[in-house]
C-alpha positions as CSV (number, residue, x, y, z in Angstrom):
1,X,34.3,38.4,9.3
2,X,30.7,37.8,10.7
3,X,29.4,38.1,6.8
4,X,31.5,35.8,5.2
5,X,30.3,33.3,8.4
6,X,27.0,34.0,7.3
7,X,27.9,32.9,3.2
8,X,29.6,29.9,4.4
9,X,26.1,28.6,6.3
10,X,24.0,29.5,3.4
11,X,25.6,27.7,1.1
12,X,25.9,24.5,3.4
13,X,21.7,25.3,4.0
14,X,21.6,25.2,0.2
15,X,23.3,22.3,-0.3
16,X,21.3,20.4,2.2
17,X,17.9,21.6,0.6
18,X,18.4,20.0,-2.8
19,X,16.2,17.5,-3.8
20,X,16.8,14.2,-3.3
21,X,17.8,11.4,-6.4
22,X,14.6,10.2,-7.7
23,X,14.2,6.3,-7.1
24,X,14.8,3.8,-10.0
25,X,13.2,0.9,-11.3
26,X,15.2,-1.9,-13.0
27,X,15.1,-5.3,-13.7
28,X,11.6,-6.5,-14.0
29,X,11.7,-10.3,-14.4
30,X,9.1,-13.3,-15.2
31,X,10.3,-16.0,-12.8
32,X,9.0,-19.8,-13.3
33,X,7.8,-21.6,-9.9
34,X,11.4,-22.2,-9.0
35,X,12.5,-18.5,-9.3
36,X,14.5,-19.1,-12.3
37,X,14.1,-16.2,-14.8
38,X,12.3,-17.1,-17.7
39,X,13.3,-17.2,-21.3
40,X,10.2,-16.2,-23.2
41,X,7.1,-13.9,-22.2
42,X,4.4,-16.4,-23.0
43,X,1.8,-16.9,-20.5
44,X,-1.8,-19.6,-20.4
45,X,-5.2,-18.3,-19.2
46,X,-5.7,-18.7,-15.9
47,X,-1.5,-19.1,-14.8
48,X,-0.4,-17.3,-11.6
49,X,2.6,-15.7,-13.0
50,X,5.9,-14.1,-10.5
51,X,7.8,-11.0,-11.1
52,X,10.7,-9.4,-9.4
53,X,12.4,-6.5,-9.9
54,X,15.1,-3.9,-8.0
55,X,13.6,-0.3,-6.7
56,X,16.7,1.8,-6.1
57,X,17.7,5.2,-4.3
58,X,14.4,4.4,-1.9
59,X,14.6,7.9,0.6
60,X,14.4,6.8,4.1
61,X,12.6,8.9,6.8
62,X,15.1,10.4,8.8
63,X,12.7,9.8,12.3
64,X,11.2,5.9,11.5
65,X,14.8,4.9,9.6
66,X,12.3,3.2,7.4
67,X,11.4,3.4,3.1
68,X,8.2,4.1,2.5
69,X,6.6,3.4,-1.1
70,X,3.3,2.6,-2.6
71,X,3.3,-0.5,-5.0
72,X,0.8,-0.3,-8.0
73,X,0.3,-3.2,-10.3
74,X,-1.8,-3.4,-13.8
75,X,-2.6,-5.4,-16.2
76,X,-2.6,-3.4,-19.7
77,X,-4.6,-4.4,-23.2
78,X,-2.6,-3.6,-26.2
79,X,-4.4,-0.5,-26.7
80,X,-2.9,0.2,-22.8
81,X,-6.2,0.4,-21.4
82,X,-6.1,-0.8,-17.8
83,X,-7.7,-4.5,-17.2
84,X,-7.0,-5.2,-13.9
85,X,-5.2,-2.7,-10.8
86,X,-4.1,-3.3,-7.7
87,X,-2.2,-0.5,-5.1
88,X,-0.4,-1.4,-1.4
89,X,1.7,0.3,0.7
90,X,5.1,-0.8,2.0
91,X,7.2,0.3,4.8
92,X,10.6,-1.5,5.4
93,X,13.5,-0.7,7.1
94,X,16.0,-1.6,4.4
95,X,19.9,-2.4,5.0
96,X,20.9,-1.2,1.2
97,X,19.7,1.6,-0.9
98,X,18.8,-1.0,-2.9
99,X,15.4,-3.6,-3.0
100,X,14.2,-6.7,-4.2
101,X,10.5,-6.5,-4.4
102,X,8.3,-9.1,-6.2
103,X,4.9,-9.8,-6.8
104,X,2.2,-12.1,-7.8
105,X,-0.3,-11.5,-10.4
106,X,-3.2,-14.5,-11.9
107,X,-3.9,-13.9,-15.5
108,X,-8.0,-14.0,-15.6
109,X,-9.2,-17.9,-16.9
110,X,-11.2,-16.3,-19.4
111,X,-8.4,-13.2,-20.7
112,X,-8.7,-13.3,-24.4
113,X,-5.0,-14.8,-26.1
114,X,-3.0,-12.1,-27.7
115,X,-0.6,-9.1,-26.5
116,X,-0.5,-7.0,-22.8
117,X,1.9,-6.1,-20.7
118,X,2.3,-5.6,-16.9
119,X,3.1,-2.3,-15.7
120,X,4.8,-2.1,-12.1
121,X,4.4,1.7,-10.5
122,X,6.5,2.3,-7.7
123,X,6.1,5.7,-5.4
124,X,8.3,7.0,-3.0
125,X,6.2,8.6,-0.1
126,X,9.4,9.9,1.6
127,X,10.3,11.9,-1.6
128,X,7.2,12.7,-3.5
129,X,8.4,10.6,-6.5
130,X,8.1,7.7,-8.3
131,X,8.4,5.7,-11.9
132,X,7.2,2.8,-13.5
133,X,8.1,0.1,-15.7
134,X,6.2,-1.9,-18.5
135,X,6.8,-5.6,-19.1
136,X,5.2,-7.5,-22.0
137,X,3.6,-10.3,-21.7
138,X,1.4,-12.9,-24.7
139,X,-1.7,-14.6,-23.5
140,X,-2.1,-18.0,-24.9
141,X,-4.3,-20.5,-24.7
């Protein structure tokens, strides 16, 4: 009797110790400056340009009941060579196991016309995980 007790809590143990779904990233967006998504991925020199975009399956720290993620955002050449980079940390408590995050990013006045893209890293500090997603975006004049 006392062995198959001890199968039964070993299994539950196991079950408990898998890892956890890795987060997701979806949705990345251009906005306009009224938040409507935009229709094309052309942006001028010098324009401060919006982005949103969902981070799901966030793991939340079972002793602060808050997400905690670090947010990294670059600017990419064609070649992929990083132009610009910019990291912060975030700790919400969220309502959903699901997020709207956004961000703001000013193409440089003097970036050259022609083909990047934006790149949106997301980590999960709770789970050790993370994933990233590229939008491209065309530099004109």
């Amino acid at each position: 009797m006392n062995r198959g007790k001890f199968v039964i809590v070993v299994a539950m143990f196991a079950l408990t110790a898998l890892p956890a779904a890795a987060l997701h990233l979806k949705d990345l967006q251009l906005r306009d400056d009224k938040g409507a998504v935009r229709k094309d991925n052309k942006v001028p020199q010098g324009s401060h340009i919006f982005f949103t975009y969902d981070i799901d399956d966030l793991i939340v720290d079972p002793n602060t009941k808050k997400v905690n993620y670090q947010r990294t955002i670059e600017l990419l050449d064609n070649s992929k060579k990083v132009l610009f980079k910019t990291t912060e940390w975030k700790e919400i408590s969220p309502n959903t196991k699901s997020i709207l995050d956004g961000f703001t990013i000013q193409i440089p006045p003097n970036q050259p016309p022609g083909a990047y893209s934006i790149k949106v890293s997301v980590t999960d500090t709770n789970a050790k995980g993370g994933r990233g997603i590229i939008y491209p975006i065309e530099v004109t004049k």
